[in-house]
Phi, psi and omega in degrees: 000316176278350172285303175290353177263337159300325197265343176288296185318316179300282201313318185282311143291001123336299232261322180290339184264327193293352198282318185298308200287327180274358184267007198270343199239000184237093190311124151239160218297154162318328173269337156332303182282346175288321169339274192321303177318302162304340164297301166299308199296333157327275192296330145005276204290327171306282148356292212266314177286339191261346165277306161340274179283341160329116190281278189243176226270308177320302173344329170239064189263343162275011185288330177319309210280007204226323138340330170283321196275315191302306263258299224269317155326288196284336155312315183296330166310317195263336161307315182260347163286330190289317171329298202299302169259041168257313191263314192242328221060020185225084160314333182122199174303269243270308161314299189298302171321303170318309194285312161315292184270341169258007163255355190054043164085337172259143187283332182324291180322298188275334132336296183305290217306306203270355163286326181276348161298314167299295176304327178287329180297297183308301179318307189266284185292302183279342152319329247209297178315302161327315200260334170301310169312324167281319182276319188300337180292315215282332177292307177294315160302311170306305180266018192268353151295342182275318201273338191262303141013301218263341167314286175327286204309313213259348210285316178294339185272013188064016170290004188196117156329144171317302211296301206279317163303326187277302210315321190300326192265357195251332158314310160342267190302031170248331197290308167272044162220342154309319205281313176304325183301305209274337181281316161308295175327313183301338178285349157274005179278320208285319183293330191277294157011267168329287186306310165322320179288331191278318158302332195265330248240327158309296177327292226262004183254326169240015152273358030097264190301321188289290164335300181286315178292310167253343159293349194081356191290164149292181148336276206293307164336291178311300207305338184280305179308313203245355152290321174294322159326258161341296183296311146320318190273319173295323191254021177279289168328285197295308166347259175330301147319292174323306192307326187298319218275320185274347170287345171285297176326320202277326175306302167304326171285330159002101184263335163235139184279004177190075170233163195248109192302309153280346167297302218266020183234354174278299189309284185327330187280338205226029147346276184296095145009291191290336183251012159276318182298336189286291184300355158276330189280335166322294177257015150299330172306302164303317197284320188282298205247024172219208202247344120014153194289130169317291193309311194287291178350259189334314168300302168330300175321320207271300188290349210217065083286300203285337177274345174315292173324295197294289163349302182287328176311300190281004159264343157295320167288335182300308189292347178275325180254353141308315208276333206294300198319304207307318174308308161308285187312339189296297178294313161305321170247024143278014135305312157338075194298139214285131167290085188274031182298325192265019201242002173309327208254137188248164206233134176308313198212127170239144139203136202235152216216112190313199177247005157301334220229358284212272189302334161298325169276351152267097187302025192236312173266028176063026180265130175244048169281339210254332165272325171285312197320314196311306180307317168328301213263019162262321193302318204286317193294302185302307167302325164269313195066046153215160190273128178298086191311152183325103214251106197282145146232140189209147163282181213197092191292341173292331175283194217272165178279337163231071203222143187182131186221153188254097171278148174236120159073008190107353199235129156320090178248353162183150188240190187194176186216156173216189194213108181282151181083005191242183204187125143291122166277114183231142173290118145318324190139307181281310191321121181264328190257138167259161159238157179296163171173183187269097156353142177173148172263144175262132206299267186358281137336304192057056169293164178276163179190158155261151121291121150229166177279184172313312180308297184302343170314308175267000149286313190307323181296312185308327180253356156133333173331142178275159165225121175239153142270167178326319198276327192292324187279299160337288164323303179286350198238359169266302182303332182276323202295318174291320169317328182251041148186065192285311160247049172251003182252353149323078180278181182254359135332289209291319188300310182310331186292298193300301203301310164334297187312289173340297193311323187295322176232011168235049180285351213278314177283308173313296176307339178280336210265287162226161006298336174350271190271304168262141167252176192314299218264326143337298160328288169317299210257326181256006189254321193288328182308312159295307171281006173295306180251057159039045158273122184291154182250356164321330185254145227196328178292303179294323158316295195310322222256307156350291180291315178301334141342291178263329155331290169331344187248311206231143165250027157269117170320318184251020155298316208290305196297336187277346077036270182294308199293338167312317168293327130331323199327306203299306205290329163310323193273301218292335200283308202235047187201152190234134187264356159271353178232186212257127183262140175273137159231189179229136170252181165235158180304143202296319174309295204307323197295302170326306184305309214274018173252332189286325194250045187245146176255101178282146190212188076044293157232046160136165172274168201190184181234147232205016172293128191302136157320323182285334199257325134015264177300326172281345154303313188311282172353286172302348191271308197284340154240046143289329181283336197281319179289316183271348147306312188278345184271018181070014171254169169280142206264145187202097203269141164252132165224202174264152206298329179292325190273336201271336157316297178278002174280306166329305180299284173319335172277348209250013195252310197237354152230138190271152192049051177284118169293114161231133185229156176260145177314307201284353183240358137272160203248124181320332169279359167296120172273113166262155168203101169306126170262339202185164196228137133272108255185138181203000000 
């Protein structure tokens, strides 16, 4: 069924245009073209009522394409009705009737009627359509950035769903690209004009000439003749061209897009109570003390008090059965038994904010809190290569006013206290002169900081001080908080998606890999394995190719991940290696490297380690002052081991120094210079 209705509709605009294009090159007979002429003023009319009534501007998203097909249709029409009363004198019913009964028969008359028809089209409609149609383009491009802005913002604060943001973002672009479409179009309303005055204008100069040359007429005869003709023949055209030019206007002036057009424009005019009465007594005023008809006056008056009357009643009723309805729903739904389905989905990453902290996040009060989140999860994306989950902000009348803490999955992993109208000063390090201030640590780090104030802002820099403001302070200490636990919000969702993305131009690796070799959550485990210590996963192609590599021999996720980071080294040396100078590391003793290899255990589900606690702790020892040593020269601590050994050292390290770099000999790039500071040994 739906198959044959596509093929009528193909078939039928086929059929309208090849029909425009063969009416340019093939006379056809008079009752044809009344066919046609009537067909046109039909689709006019169609237009012009479906443009009315239409709720919003998309609804007519084809109208640019559809200006084109009337355009090119009507011109092929006024061609051939010209064939005709160039060639026969006889145009048809319908030609002939315009000129006759809507010129009354006279060439004067039906002159005026089709020049003023003409000037309100040039003048009026298509000027006015034409120049609206241009701004409404240039306005809707100036603003869709802003509109998108504004996605984001609801998108993070939860007032709107993904499904409802693609749908928001994808409307944007129909609007710009209708409203650009439509900024063209109208020149074809404006071309189709021209050419119908230029035609008629033919008409009537060379049927004219046909008459006196081959009819035989005097002069004032043809002219007479073949002028009612020619006016006919114009205002057949031009009708139908009014009707497209003013349904272009009424579409572009449109002021609410998904409003109901004659309901809200019957309300706006006769709406008001008060300004009916004013205008009847106005014009009861009239009918009575001037000389104007009494009777028409008074009535008019008489009719705009009492509809006036009537209005009010019923806005009065409206508002009485507004309160009712409301009282009811009020009631029905504390009747309602509670839907707690919604109250089950725990939201990946929260951060919620006294209401001291309120205006950083509103964007009405000039808070741009609600754009940096947007930015966190493009930074994270580019750095990492993974998508960030929706980051909710919501206020929290129970903290502190300025106060704000930080959820991961519902559970509360850090919080934070700031000072509104005031900036963290934090020392670098160099700074020789201090300044006063309120003492205090920055959340992120947990660095030493002042608070100060704005006055103090441009000395504290001026003397070498880092200076942030609040919404900054917030931003960073949310982006670290995710980073470090980036990869435990990495569902096998979020994996399936990269595999997708891949699959569309790697399909080929992909299908070898999984289900094949690996499955999604296997996968899915070497990937978090990796954002657990801050390897990006952006390049997803060189991971893949790494595992369909090695899968076949080992399915333990983290042999596999030690594997992939190998297949890593450049991006790993580029991330904590400088490639032209000489880098401080820490190593580990070769005995040690032996113990903790001698003490791995293999099982079922993976290998571990099996090392005295006592001896642990005494590597551990050594580690903190070796870290302690690379610290004071101001570098970063970066233990190098051997590739077998670096898992598991790494896992043992992480109870007692947090964020540790441990890299294996095999994950650095041959161009890398080390210089051991320091050995650990116990």
């Amino acid at each position: 069924m739906n198959t044959s209705s596509i093929k009528i509709t193909d078939v039928g605009v086929v059929a309208y245009l090849l029909a425009a294009v063969l009416f340019f090159i093939i006379p056809i007979p008079s009752i044809l073209l009344d066919v046609m002429l009537a067909l046109n003023i039909s689709i006019a009319l169609i237009i012009l009522v479906n443009v009315l009534f239409v709720k919003e501007v998309l609804d007519m998203s084809f109208f640019p394409t559809l200006l084109l097909f009337t355009t090119i249709f009507r011109i092929s029409l006024n061609v051939s009705s010209t064939r005709l009363i160039l060639t026969t004198g006889s145009p048809g019913n319908v030609v002939e009737t315009f000129g006759t009964f809507v010129g009354g028969g006279d060439l004067v008359i039906g002159a005026i009627i089709f020049v003023v028809l003409i000037l309100i089209q040039f003048m009026v409609i298509n000027k006015g359509s034409e120049r609206v149609a241009e701004v409404s383009a240039r306005f809707t491009l100036d603003a869709m950035p802003g509109k998108q802005m504004a996605i984001d913002a609801d998108l993070n604060t939860g007032a709107i769903t993904e499904e409802e943001a693609k749908q928001r973002r994808n409307k944007i672009q129909e609007e710009s690209a209708f409203f650009g479409s439509m900024d063209g179009a109208t020149k074809y309303v404006k071309g189709d004009a021209t050419a119908g005055l230029i035609i008629t204008v033919i008409n009537l100069v060379g049927g004219t000439v046909m008459g006196v040359w081959r009819g035989g007429a005097d002069f004032a005869t043809a002219f007479q003749e073949y002028g009612i003709l020619t006016i006919g023949d114009g205002l057949v055209s031009q009708i139908p061209s009014l009707l497209i030019s003013l349904s272009t206007g009424i579409l572009v002036t449109k002021g609410s897009k998904e409003a109901d057009f004659s309901g809200t424009l019957i309300k706006q005019l006769f709406g008001i109570p008060r300004v009916l009465y004013i205008v009847g007594a106005v014009l009861a005023f009239l009918g009575i003390f001037t000389p104007l008809n009494p009777v028409l006056f008074i009535l008019f008056g008489a009719v705009f008090i009492i509809a006036g009357n009537s209005i009010s009643k019923t806005i009065g009723e409206e508002t009485i059965e507004e309160e009712v309805a409301a009282e009811e729903s009020e009631a029905e739904e504390i009747r309602r038994p509670e839907n707690v389905v919604s109250l089950l989905q725990v939201d990946p990453i929260e951060l919620e904010f006294g209401y001291g902290i309120i205006p950083l996040a509103d964007v009405n009060q000039g808070g741009d809190l609600l754009d940096r989140v947007v930015m966190i999860r493009r930074q994270i994306a580019l750095e990492l290569g993974t998508v960030v989950p929706i980051i909710r902000l919501r206020d929290n009348i129970q903290l502190n006013p300025n106060q704000y803490i930080i959820k991961i999955k519902g559970i509360q992993v850090a919080a934070g206290e700031i000072m509104f109208d005031h900036y963290m000063a934090m020392n670098p390090g160099y700074v020789e002169e201090e300044i006063t201030g309120i003492e205090t640590r920055e959340p992120s780090f947990d660095l030493p900081a002042l608070w100060i104030t704005d006055a103090q802002r441009e000395r504290a820099e001026s003397l070498g001080y880092t200076v942030v403001d609040p919404p900054s302070i917030i931003a960073t200490h949310l982006t670290e908080v995710i980073r470090r636990h980036i990869a435990e919000l990495l569902t096998r969702q979020d994996v399936q998606n990269l595999v997708n993305n891949l699959k569309e131009t790697n399909p080929a690796l992909v299908d070898e890999l999984t289900p094949k070799l690996l499955g999604l959550g296997e996968i899915q485990k070497v990937l978090q394995n990796l954002l657990s210590e801050g390897v990006s996963i952006r390049d997803l192609l060189s991971i893949f190719e790494v595992l369909a590599d090695h899968a076949a021999t080992t399915r333990d996720t983290d042999v596999l991940t030690e594997y992939v980071r190998q297949g890593l080294k450049r991006a790993i040396s580029s991330r904590y290696f400088e490639p032209n100078a000489q880098n401080t590391c820490i190593t580990l003793d070769p005995k040690i490297e032996q113990e903790i290899m001698g003490s791995i255990k293999q099982t079922e589900q993976g290998a571990y380690l099996t090392l005295d606690p006592e001896r642990i702790s005494a590597v551990m020892d050594s580690l903190s002052e070796q870290i302690t040593k690379v610290e004071e020269l101001g570098k970063i601590p970066i233990v190098i081991t051997s590739p077998i050994v670096r898992m598991y050292f790494k896992k043992m390290s992480e109870d007692y120094v947090k964020d540790l770099v441990v890299i294996s000999y095999n994950e650095i790039d041959s161009d890398v210079a080390l210089s051991s500071v320091g050995m650990v040994t116990a």
